[in-house]
ZARO-56148 format. One record per residue: x, z, y of N, C-alpha, C, O in turn; residue in three letters. Coordinates in steps of 0.02 Angstrom, whole numbers, plus 32768, in hexadecimal, padded with zeros to 4 digits. Layout:
BEGIN
XZYXZYXZYXZYAla ...
***
This chain:
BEGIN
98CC8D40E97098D48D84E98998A08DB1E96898658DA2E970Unk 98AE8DE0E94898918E20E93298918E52E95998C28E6CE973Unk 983D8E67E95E982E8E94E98D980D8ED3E96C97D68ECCE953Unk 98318F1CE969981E8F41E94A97CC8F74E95597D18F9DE983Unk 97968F74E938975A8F8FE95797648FEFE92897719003E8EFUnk 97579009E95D97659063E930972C9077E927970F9085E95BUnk 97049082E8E696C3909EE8F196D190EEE8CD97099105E8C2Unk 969B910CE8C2966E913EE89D96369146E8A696219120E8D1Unk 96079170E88A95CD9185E88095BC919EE8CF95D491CFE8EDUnk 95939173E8E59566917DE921958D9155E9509591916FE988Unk 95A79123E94A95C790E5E972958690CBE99E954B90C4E98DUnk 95A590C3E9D6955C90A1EA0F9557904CE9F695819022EA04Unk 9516903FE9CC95119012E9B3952A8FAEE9DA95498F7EE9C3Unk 950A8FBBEA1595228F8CEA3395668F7DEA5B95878F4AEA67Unk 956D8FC8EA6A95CE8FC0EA6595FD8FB7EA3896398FC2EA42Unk 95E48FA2EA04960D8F90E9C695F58F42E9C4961C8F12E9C9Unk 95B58F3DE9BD95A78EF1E9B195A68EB3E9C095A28E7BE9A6Unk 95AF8EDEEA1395A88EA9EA4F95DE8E8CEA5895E18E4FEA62Unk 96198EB7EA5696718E99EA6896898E69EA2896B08E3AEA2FUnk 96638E82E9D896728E6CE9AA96618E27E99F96818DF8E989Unk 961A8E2FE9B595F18DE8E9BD96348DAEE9E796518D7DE9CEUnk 963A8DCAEA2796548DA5EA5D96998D93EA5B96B48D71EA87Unk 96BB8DAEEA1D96F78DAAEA1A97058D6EE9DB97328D45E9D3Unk 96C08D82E9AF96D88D4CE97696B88D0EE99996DF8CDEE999Unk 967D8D01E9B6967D8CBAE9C296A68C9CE9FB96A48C61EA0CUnk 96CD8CCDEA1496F78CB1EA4B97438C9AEA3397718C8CEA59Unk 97438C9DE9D4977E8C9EE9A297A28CC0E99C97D48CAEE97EUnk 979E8D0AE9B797D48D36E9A597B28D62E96797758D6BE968Unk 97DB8D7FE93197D78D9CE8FC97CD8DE8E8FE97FC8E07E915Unk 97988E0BE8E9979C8E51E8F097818E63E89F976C8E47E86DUnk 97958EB0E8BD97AA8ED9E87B978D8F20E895979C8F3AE8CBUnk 97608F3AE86397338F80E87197648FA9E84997758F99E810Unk 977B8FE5E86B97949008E84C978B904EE857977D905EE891Unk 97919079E82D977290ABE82797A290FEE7FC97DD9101E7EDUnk 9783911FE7F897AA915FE7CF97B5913FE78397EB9130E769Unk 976F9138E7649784911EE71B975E90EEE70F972390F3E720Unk 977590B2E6F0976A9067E6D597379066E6B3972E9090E687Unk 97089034E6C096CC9028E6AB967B904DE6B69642903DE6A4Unk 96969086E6DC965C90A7E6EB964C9080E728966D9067E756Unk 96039085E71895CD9070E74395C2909DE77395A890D3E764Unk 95D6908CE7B995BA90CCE7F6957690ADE80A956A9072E800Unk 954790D9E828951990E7E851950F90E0E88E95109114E8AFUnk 950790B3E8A7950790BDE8F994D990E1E90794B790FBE8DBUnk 94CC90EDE95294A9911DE95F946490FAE963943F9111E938Unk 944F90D8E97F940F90B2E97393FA9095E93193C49077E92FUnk 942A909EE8E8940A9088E8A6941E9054E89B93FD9036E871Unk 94599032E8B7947C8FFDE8A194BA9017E86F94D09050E874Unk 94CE8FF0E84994FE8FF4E82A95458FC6E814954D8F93E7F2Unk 95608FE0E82A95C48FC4E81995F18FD6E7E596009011E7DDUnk 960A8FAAE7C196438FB6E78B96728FCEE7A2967A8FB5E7D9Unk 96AF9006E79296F08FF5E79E970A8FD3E77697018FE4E73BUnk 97318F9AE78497638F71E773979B8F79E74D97BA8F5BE721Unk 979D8FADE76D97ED8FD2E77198109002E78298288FFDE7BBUnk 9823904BE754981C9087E77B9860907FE7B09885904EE7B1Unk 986390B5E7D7988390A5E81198D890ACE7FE99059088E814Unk 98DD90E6E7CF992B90D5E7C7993F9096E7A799799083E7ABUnk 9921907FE79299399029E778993D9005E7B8993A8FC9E7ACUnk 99429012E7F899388FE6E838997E8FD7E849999E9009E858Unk 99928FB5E84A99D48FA9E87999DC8F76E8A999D28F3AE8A4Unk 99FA8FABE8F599D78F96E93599F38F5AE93299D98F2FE956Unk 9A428F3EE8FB9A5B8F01E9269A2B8EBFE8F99A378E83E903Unk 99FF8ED3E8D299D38EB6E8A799788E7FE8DC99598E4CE8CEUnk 99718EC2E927994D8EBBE95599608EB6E98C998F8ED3E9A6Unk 99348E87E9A6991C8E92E9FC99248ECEEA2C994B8EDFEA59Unk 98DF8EEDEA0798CF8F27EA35988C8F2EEA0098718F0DE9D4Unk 98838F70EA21983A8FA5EA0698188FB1EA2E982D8FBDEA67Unk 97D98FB0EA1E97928FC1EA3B977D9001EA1E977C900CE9E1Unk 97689032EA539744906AEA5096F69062EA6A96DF906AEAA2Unk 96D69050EA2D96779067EA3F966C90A5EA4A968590D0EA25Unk 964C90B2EA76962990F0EA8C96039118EA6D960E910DEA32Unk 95CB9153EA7595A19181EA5495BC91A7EA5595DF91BEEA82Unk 95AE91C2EA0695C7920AE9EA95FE91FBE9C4961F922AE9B1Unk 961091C2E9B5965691BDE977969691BFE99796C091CBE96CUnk 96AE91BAE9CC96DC91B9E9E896EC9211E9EB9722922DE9E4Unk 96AF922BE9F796C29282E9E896DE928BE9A8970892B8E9A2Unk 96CE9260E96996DE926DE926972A925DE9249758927FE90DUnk 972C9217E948976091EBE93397A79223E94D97D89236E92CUnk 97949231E99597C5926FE9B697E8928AE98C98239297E995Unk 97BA929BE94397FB92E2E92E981A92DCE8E298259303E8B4Unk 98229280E8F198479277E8B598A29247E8DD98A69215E900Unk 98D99275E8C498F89267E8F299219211E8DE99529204E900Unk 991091ECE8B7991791B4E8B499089177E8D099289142E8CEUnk 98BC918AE8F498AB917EE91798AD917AE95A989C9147E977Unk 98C591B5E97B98E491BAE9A5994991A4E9AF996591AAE9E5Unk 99629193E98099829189E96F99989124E98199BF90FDE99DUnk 995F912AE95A995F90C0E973993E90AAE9AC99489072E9C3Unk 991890D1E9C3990590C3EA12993B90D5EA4D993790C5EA88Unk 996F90FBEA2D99AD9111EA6999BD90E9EA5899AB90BCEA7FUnk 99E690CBEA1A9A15908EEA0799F49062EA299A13903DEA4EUnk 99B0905BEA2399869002EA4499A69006EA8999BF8FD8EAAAUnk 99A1903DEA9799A09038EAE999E4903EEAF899F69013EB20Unk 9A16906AEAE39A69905BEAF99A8E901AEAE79AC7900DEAFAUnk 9A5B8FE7EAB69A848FB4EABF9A638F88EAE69A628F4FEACEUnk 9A398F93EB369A248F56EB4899DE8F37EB2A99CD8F03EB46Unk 99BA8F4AEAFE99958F32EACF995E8F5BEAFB99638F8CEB20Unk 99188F26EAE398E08F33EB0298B08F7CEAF298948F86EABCUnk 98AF8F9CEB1A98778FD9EAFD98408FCDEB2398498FA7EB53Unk 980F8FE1EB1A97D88FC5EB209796900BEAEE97849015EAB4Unk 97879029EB329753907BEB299713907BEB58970F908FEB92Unk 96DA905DEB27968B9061EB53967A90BBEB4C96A190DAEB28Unk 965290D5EB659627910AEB6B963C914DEB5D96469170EB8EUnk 96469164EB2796759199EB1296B19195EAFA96DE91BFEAF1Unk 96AC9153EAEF9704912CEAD0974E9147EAF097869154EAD8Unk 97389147EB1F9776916FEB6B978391AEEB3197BC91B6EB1AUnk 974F91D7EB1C97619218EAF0979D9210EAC697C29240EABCUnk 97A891D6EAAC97EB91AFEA7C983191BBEAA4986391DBEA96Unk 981C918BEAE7984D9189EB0D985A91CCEB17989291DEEB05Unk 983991F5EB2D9841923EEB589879927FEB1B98A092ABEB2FUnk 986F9275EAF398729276EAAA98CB926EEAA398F79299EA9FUnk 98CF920CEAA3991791F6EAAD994A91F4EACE998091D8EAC7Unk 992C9226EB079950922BEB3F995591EBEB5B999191DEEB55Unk 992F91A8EB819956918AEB9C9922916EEBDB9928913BEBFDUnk 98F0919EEBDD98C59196EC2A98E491BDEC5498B791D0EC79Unk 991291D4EC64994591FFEC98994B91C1ECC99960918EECAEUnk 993591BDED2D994691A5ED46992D914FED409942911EED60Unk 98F49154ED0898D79105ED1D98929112ED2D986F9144ED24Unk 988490CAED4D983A90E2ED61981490D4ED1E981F90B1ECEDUnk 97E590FCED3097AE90F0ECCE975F9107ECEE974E9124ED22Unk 974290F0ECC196FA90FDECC496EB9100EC8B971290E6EC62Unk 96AB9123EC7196999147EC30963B914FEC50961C9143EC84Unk 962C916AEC1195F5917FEC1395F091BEEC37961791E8EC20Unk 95C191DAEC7995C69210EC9F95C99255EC6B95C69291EC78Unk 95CE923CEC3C95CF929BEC22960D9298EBF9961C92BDEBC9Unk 9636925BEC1A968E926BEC2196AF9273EC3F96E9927EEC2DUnk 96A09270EC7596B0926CECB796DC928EECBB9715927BECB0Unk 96C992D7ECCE96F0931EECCE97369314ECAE976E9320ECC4Unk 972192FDEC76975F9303EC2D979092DAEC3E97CA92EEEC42Unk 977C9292EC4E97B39250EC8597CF9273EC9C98049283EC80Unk 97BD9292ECD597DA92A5ED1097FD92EDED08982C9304ED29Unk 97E09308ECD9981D9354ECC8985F932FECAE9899933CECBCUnk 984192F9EC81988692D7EC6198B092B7EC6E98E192A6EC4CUnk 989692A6ECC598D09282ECEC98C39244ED1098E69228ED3AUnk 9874922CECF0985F91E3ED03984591EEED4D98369226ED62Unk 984291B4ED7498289191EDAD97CC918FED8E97C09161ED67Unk 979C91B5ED9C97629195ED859731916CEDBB971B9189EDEDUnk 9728913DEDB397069104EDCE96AD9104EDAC96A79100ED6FUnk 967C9108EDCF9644910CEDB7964290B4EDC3963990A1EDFDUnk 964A9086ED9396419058ED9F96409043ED489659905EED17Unk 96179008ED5296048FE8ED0B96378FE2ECD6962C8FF7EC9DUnk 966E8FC5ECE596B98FA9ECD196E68FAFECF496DE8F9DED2EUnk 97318FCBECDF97598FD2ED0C978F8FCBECCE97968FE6EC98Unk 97B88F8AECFD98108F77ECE698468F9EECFB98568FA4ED36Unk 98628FB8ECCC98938FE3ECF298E98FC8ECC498FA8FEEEC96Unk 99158F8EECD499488F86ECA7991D8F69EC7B98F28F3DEC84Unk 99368F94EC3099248F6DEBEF98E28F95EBDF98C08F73EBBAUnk 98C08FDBEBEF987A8FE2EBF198448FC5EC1E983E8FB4EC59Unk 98138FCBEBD497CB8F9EEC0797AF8FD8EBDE97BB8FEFEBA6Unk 97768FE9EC1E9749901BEC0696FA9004EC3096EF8FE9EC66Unk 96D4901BEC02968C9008EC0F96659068EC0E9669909CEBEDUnk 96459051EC45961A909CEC5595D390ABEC1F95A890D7EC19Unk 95E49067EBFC95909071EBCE957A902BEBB995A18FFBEBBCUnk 95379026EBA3951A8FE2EB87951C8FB6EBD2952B8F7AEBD6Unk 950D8FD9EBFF94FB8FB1EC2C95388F85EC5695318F5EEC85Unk 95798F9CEC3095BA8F7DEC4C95C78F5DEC2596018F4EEC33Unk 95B38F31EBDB95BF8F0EEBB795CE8ED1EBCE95FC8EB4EBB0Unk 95BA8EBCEBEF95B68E72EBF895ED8E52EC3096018E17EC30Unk 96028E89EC6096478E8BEC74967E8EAAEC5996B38EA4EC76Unk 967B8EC8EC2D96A38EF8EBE396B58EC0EBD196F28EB8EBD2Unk 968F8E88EBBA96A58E58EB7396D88E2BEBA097148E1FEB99Unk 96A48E15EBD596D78DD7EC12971F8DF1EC1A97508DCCEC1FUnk 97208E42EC1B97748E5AEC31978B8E5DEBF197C18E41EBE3Unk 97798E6EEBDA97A58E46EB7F97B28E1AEB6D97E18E15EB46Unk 97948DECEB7D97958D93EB6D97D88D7FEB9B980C8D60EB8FUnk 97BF8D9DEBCF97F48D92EC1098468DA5EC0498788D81EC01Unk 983C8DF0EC0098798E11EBE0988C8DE6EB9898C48DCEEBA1Unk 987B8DD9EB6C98988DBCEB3998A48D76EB4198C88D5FEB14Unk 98958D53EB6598A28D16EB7298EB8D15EB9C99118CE7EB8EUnk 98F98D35EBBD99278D4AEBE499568D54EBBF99808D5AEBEBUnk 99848D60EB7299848D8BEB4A99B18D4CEB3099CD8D4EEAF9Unk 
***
């Protein structure tokens, strides 16, 4: 199973690394993908990630599901509409989405937090909930085929509901 990771420039470093980490030694296959191929993003703490693979080369029946890391890149990622584009496809076919901290901004974006519960980082809150979501101030929250994490500090039940959800799968 291939699991798609979405970065750009200012990706929340351990929301990228941590699911990535936890996904390959748990044997599932992931893939960083990004606006354009081979550039090196920035996380926000000074780590750094390849894309793999720019995003229109993605094809959802190719993946799992996609992961949205948090920060500031998910504001970037927002206003490229291909992107938004394969996160609706991830999610209308059943397929896993999966948005830590500002990541929900993707979803909010794809239209498809209307009427689920979600949690985000508090300075999304507002934006969830204009957009239709249930917001839950809670670490992690399953809603269907989204799992969303409120921040670093929901990682570690973030990864368990992924493992969980994809095993299921």
């Amino acid at each position: 199973m291939k699991i798609v990771l979405l970065i750009h420039d200012g990706f929340e470093d351990l929301e990228y690394f941590v699911p990535k980490y936890v996904l390959e030694v748990s044997g599932y296959e992931t893939l960083t993908v990004g606006i354009r191929e081979g550039k090196e993003c920035k996380g926000r703490w000074g780590l750094t990630a390849k894309v793999e693979k720019v995003i229109t080369d993605v094809q959802v029946s190719d993946i799992e599901g996609v992961i949205v890391p948090g920060a500031y890149a998910p504001d970037k990622l927002r206003r490229y509409a291909p992107v938004l584009k394969l996160v609706r496809e991830v999610y209308e076919a059943g397929k896993l989405v999966c948005m830590s901290c500002h990541g929900g901004q993707v979803g909010i974006s794809a239209n498809i937090v209307k009427n689920h519960h979600a949690t985000g980082s508090f300075g999304i809150k507002d934006d969830l909930i204009n957009a239709g979501a249930i917001y839950e101030d809670k670490p992690c929250v399953v809603d269907g085929n989204i799992i969303w994490a409120q921040g670093v500090h929901g990682l570690v039940e973030y990864c368990q509901e992924i493992l969980r959800y994809l095993k299921r799968m």
